[in-house]
C-alpha positions in Angstrom: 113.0 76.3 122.8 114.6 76.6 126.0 116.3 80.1 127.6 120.0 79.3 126.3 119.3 80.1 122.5 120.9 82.8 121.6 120.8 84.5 117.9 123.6 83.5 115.3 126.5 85.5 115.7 125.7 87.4 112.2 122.5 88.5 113.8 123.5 89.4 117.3 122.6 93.7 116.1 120.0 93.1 113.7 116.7 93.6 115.1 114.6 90.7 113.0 117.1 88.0 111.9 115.2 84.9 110.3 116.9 81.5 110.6 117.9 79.6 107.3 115.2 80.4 104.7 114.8 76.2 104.6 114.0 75.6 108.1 111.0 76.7 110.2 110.6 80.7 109.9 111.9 81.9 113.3 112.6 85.6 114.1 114.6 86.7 117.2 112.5 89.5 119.1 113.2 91.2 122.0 116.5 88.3 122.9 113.8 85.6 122.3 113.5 83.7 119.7 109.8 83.0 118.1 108.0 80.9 115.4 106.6 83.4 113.0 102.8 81.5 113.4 102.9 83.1 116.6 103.7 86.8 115.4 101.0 85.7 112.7 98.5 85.8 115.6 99.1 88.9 116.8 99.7 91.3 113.1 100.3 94.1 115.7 103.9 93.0 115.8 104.7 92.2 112.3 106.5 94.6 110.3 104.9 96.7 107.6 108.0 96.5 105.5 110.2 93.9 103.6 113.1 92.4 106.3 116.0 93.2 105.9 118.3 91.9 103.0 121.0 91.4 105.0 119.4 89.8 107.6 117.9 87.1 105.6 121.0 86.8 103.6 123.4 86.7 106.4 126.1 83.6 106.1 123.8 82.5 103.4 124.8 81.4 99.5 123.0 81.6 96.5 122.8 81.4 93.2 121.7 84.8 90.9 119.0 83.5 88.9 117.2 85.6 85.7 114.1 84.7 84.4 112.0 86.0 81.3 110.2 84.5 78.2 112.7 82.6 77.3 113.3 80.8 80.5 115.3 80.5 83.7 118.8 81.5 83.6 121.8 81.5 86.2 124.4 83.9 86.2 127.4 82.0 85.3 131.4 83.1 84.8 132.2 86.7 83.2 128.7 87.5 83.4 127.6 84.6 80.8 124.1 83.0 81.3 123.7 79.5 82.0 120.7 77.3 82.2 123.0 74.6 84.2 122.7 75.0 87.5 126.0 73.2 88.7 127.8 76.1 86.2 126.5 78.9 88.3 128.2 81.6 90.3 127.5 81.3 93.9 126.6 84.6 95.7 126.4 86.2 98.9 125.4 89.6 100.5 127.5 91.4 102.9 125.3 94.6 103.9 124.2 95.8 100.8 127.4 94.8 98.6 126.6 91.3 96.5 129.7 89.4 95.3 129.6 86.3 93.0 132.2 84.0 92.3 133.9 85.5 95.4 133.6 89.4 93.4 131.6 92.2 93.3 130.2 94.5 90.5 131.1 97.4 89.0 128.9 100.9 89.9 126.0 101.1 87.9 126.2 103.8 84.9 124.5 104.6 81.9 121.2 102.8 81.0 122.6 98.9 80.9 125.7 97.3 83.0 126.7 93.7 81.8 127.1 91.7 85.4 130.3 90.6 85.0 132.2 90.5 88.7 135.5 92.2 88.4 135.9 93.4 92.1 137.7 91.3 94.3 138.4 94.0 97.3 134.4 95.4 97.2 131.7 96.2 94.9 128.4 98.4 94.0 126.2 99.0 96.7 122.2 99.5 96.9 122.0 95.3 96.6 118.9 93.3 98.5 117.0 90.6 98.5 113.5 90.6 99.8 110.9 88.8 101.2 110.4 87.0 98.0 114.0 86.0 97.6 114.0 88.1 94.7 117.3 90.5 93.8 116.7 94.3 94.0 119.6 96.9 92.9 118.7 100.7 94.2 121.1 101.5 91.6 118.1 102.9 89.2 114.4 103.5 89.9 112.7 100.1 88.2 115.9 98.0 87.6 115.6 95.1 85.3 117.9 92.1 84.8 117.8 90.5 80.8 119.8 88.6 78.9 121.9 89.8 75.9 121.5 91.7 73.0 121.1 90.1 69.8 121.2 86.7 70.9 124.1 87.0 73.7 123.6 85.4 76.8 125.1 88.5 78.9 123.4 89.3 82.4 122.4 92.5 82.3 121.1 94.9 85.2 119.5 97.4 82.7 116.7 100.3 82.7 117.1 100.7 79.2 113.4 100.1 77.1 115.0 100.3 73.4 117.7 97.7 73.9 115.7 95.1 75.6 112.1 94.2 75.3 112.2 90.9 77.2 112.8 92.6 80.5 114.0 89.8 83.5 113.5 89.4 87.5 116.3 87.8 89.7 116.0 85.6 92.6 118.2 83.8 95.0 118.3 80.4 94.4 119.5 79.5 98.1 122.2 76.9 98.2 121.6 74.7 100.6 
């Protein structure tokens, strides 16, 4: 690994910045880069907390996946489900602001929000992803992502018990 690596430009502030979730785990520490077996060996200097979202998201695409009983679903245009991947909206997180299809979402109000992107110039905030890949919105305490009501195929980012009772998870699906 040679003394002329230097971090990706995205990651020359942020203090743990992993490489591309596909390749070999490395972490930049201290301006040196390092295999995370080595931090392995020595738990003392791993972090006690998820990494950052936007450092593991950084320059990255992805596609917003829902899964429940029913299956595994991508979120697809005007916030319609799909279960074919090549129909589905790639994302990306800047800080904590998620856009699809190149537009963000709409503040979070009420008990359910249909995940339709409408914002072109921003979005909500209070987006991650974590060590998981899976997609967390602060919005609510215990955020939930389902599908429809009666049938639909809507996205929903809900907290809302009496309208759904086949409550979803989200991951990124990293586009590689």
């Amino acid at each position: 690994m040679g003394s002329g690596i230097a971090p990706p430009e995205s990651c020359q502030h942020v203090p743990k910045c992993f490489s591309r979730p596909s390749s070999p785990l490395l972490v930049w520490r201290s301006g040196t880069l390092v295999h995370v077996a080595k931090l392995l060996a020595n738990a003392k200097t791993l972090p006690t907390h998820s990494v950052n979202a936007a450092a593991i998201a950084a320059g990255k695409t992805f596609k917003f996946q829902v899964e429940n009983s029913k299956g595994k679903y991508f979120l697809g245009e005007n916030g319609m489900s799909t279960q074919d991947e090549s129909k589905a909206l790639i994302c990306e997180l800047a800080a904590d602001v998620l856009k699809c299809g190149g537009k963000g979402f709409r503040n979070f109000s009420g008990d359910m929000l249909k995940l339709a992107p409408s914002n072109a110039s921003g979005g909500s905030t209070g987006w991650s992803i974590d060590a998981k890949d899976m997609i967390n919105w602060s919005a609510q305490k215990e955020m939930k992502f389902s599908l429809g009501i009666s049938g639909s195929t809507d996205v929903y980012a809900e907290v809302c018990p009496h309208h759904f009772t086949d409550h979803g998870n989200a991951k990124a699906i990293w586009v590689v």
